[in-house]
N, C-alpha and C positions, 0 to 999 in steps of 0.2 A: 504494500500500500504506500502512496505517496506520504512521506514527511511532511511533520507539521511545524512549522517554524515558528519557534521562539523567541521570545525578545524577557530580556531577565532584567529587572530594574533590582535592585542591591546586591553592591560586589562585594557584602564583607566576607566575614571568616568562612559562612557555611557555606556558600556561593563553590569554591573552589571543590566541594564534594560533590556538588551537582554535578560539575561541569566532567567531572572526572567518572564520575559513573553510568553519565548519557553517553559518552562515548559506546555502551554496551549496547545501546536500543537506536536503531535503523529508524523508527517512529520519527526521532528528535535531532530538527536540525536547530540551531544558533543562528540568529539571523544579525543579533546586535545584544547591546550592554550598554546599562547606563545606570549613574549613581549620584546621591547628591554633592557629593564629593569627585569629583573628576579626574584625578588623580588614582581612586579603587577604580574605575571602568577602566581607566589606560591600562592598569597592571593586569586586568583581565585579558583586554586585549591583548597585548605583548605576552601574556602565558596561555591564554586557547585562542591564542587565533577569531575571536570574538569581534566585530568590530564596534567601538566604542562612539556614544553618542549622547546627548541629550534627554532624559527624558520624553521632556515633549516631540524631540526626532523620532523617537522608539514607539509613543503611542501611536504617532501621527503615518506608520508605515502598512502601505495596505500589506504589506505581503508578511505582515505577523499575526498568525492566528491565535497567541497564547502569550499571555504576560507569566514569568515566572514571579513571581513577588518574595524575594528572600529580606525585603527591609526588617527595621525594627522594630516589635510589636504595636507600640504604638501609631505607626503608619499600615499596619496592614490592610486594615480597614476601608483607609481615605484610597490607597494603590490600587486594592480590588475593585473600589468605588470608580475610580480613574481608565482601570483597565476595561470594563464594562459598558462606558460610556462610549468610550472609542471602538466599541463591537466587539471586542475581544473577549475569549475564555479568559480565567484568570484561574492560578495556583497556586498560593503560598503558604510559607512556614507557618507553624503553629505558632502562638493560639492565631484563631479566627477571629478575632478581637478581641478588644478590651475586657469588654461586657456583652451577656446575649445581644442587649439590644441592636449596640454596630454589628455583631454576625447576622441577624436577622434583616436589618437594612442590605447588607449584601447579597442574600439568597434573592429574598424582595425584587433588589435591582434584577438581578440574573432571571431570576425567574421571569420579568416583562420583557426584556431583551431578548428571552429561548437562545440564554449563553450558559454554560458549564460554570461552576467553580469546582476549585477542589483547593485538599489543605494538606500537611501532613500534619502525624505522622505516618510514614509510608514504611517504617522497622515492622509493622505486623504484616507485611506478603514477604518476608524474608524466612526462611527454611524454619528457624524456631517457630517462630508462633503461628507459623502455617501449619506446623507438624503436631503443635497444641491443640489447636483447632479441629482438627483430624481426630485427635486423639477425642476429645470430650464428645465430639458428634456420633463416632463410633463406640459412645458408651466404656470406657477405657474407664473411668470410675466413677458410672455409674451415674445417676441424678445427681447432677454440682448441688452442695447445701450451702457453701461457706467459703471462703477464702482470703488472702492477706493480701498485700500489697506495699514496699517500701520501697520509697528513696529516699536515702537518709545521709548528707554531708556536710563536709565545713562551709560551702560555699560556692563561689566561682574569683572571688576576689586574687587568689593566689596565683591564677594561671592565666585567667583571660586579659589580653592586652587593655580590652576598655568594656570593664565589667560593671559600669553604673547603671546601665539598663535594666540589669538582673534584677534590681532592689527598687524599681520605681514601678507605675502601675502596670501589667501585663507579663512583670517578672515575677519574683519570689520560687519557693520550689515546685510549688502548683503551677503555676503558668507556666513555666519552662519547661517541667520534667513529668509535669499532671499527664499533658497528653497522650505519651509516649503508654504510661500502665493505664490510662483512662481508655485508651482508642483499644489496648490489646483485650481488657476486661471486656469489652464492647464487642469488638470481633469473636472474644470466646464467649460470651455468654449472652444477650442481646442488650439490651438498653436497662437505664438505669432509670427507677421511679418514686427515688429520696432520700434525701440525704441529709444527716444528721452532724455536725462537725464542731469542734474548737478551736479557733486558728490564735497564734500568736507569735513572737519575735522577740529574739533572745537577746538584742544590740539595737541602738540607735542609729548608729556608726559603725561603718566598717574603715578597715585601713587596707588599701591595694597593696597586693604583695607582689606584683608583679610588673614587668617594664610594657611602656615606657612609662606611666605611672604612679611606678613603685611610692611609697608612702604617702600619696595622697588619698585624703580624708574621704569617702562618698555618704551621704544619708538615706537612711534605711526606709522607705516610705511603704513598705510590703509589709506584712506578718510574713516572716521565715521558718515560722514551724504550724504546718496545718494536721490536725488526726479527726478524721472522718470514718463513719461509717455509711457505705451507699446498700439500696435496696435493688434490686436484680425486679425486671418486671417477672422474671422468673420464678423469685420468689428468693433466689441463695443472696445471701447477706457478706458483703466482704470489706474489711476492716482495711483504710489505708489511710498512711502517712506519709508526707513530704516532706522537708526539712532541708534548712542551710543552716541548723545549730546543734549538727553531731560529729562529732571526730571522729567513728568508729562505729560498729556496730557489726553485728554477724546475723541479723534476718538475713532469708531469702529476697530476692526481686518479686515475682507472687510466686502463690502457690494459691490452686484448685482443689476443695475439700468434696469429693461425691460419698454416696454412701457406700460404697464398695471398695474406693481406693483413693489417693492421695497425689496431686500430680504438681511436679515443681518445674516453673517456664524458666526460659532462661531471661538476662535483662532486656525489654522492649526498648531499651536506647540503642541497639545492635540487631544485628539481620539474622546472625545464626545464635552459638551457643547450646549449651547441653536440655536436655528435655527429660525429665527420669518422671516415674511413674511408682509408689507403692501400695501395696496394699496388705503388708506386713510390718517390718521393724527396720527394712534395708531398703535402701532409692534404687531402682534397676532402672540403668541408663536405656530408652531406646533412640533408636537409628531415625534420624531426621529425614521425612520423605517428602523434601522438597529440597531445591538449592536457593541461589539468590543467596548465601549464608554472608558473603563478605558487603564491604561498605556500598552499598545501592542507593543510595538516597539521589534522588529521583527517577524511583520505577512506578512510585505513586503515579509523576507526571507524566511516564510514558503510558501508561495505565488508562489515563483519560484520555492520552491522544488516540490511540488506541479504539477507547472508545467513540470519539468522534466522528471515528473514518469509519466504525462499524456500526455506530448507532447503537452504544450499548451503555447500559448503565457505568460509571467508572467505580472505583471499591475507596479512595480516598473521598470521597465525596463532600459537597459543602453541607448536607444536612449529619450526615456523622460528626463533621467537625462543630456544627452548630450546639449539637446533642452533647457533646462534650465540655464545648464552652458551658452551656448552661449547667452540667455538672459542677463544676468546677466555681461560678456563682455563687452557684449553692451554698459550697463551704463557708463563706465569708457571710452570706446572710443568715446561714442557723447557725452560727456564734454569735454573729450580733446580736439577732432577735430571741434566739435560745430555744430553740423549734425544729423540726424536721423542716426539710420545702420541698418540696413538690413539684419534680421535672416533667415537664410539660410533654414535650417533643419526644415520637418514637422511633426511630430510624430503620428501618431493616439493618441486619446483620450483613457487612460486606460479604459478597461469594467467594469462598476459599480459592484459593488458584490452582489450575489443573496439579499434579500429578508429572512426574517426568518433562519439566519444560525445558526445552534447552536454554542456554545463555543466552540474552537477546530478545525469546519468545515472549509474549503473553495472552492469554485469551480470557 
C-alpha cells in the first residue's frame, strides 16, 4: 500500500525513537520536521534526513497526511487542535491532555472533520503485553478478580536534560508513566468504571541533578505520589501506584490475580520482557508469542496509517487515550473530594495483533 507521509512537529528527546523505529514500517514516510525551537528540527534534519521547516510550512503542506505530535504535554492538545484544522490525522505522545475536557475537545474536533486521532502509549502491541493478552483471553488464570500495578521512583530530575515539565500540570508520575500501566490494564482487561484515590507530594522543590542544568532549583506544582484503587467494568479490582518519592522498592510492574492462577506482565514502559504465569508457589516463565519485543515506538502510528489505507479501526486510538485521560482525572478528584468518581466513557478493548507477524507487518 502507498505510504502515508508525515510531518512531526516536536524534535525533542522522544522524537529521535520514533524516527528510528519507522524506519521498520514501509507505511511511514517523513515528509518534514518542525519545532518551536529551530535549532531541535535542524538537528533532526542533519541526523534522519528529515527536512526541517516551520510549523506553519509543515501544517500548510498538502502532501502530509498525519501530524506526528511529540511536543510537551501541555501543547498536545492546542497541536492536535492545529493539526485537524488543517485536514490532517493527528498522533501524539501521551497524555491526550491536560484534562478530559481538552481530550474530548479533540475527539469533538476529529470527529466533525471524519479525521483519525490517535495517542500513545503504543509499548502494549509489543510481544509482552500482547503475549499477556493472549494469555488472560485464553483463560491462563482463569476469571481476573484482582490485581496491582506500580511505578515507583526518585524522579526524573537526575537524568533528564530539562526535567521541569515533569512537575508542572500534565506531569507528575500519573501523567507521564499513568498511561503506559493504564492503556496495558485496559488492553488486558476492558475499561475502567471508578476510581477511588489519594494523591500527594513529598517536596516542594526539587534540585536538577543533571547537565546542562545541574543545580538549578524547579517547583513542584504536581502531587508526586498518587495510590488509587480502579474498578474493572469487569468487575476485578486492581490496586495502583505512581510515585517520584521512592528510592527503591521490589513490587512487580502488575500482576493479574484470576481465580485459578496468578500472572506477572512484564514493564508497559518496554515492548518485550519476561511474562510468567502461577498457579502454585513458583512463577513458570512462558514463551512470548509475539515479536515487536525491542524499542518500536511508533508502530502505534504505523498502526493507524495502516489503518487509513484499509479502513480499519487503529488499536492506539483517541477514545482509549480519552478513556485513560479521564482515569487518571479521576485520581486527583477522589482525593480532593474524598469519593469514588465515576468514568464515564467505554472504549472497546484494542484487537490483539495477529500471531507470527513478521518485522514490518501489521494487520
Amino acid at each position: 500500500m502507498d505510504p502515508v507521509r508525515i510531518g512531526l512537529i516536536g524534535c525533542g528527546t522522544i522524537s529521535a525513537s520514533y524516527l528510528r523505529a519507522a524506519a521498520t514500517f514501509d507505511i511511514l514516510e517523513f515528509a518534514g520536521c518542525a519545532d518551536i525551537d529551530p535549532a531541535a528540527s535542524k538537528r533532526t534534519e542533519e541526523n534522519f534526513a528529515v527536512p526541517s521547516m516551520s510549523v506553519d510550512d509543515l501544517l500548510g503542506r498538502d502532501d502530509v497526511e498525519v501530524i506526528l505530535n511529540l511536543t510537551i504535554p501541555g501543547a498536545h492538545a492546542a497541536v492536535n487542535l492545529a493539526a485537524i484544522e488543517a485536514g490532517k490525522h493527528a498522533y501524539c505522545e501521551k497524555p491526550f491532555g491536560l484534562d478530559a475536557a481538552q481530550g474530548q475537545r479533540v475527539l469533538d474536533a476529529a470527529d466533525a472533520a471524519g479525521l483519525r486521532v490517535g495517542c500513545a502509549p503504543d509499548t502494549f502491541l509489543g510481544g509482552g503485553h500482547q503475549t499477556v493478552r493472549g494469555l488472560i483471553d485464553a483463560g491462563a488464570v482463569g476469571t481476573p478478580i484482582a490485581g496491582t500495578a506500580f511505578m515507583m521512583s526518585p524522579g526524573t530530575e537526575s537524568w533528564h536534560p530539562n526535567p521541569a515539565f515533569y512537575y508542572q500540570l500534565g506531569g507528575g508520575p500519573l501523567f507521564d508513566m499513568g498511561p503506559y500501566y493504564l492503556t496495558a490494564l485496559v488492553h488486558a482487561l476492558g475499561p475502567v468504571q471508578r476510581v477511588a484515590a489519594i494523591t500527594t507530594r513529598g517536596r516542594e522543590t526539587r534540585v536538577i541533578g543533571s547537565q546542562p542544568r545541574r543545580g538549578e532549583m524547579i517547583d513542584v506544582e504536581v502531587d508526586t505520589h498518587t495510590a488509587g484503587t480502579l474498578e474493572f467494568v469487569s468487575g476485578v479490582v486492581v490496586t495502583v501506584v505512581m510515585s517520584f518519592d521512592v528510592r527503591l522498592h521490589s513490587n512487580r510492574f502488575i500482576e493479574i490475580h484470576g481465580v485459578d492462577a496468578s500472572l506477572s506482565a512484564p514493564d508497559p514502559n518496554g515492548f518485550g520482557g519476561k511474562v510468567r504465569v502461577s498457579s502454585g508457589r513458583e512463577w513458570e516463565e512462558r514463551e512470548l508469542t509475539h515479536g515487536y519485543t525491542e524499542n518500536m515506538r511508533s508502530i502505534g502510528l504505523a498502526d493507524m496509517c495502516v489503518g487509513i489505507r484499509t479502513d480499519r479501526e487503529h488499536r492506539c486510538n483517541g477514545r482509549l487515550a480519552q478513556h485513560v485521560l479521564e482515569v487518571m482525572a479521576a485520581f486527583g478528584r477522589s482525593s480532593a473530594e474524598g469519593r469514588h468518581i465515576a468514568v464515564e466513557s467505554r472504549p472497546e478493548r484494542p484487537a490483539p495483533l495477529p500471531t507470527g507477524l513478521a518485522q514490518g507487518e501489521l494487520d
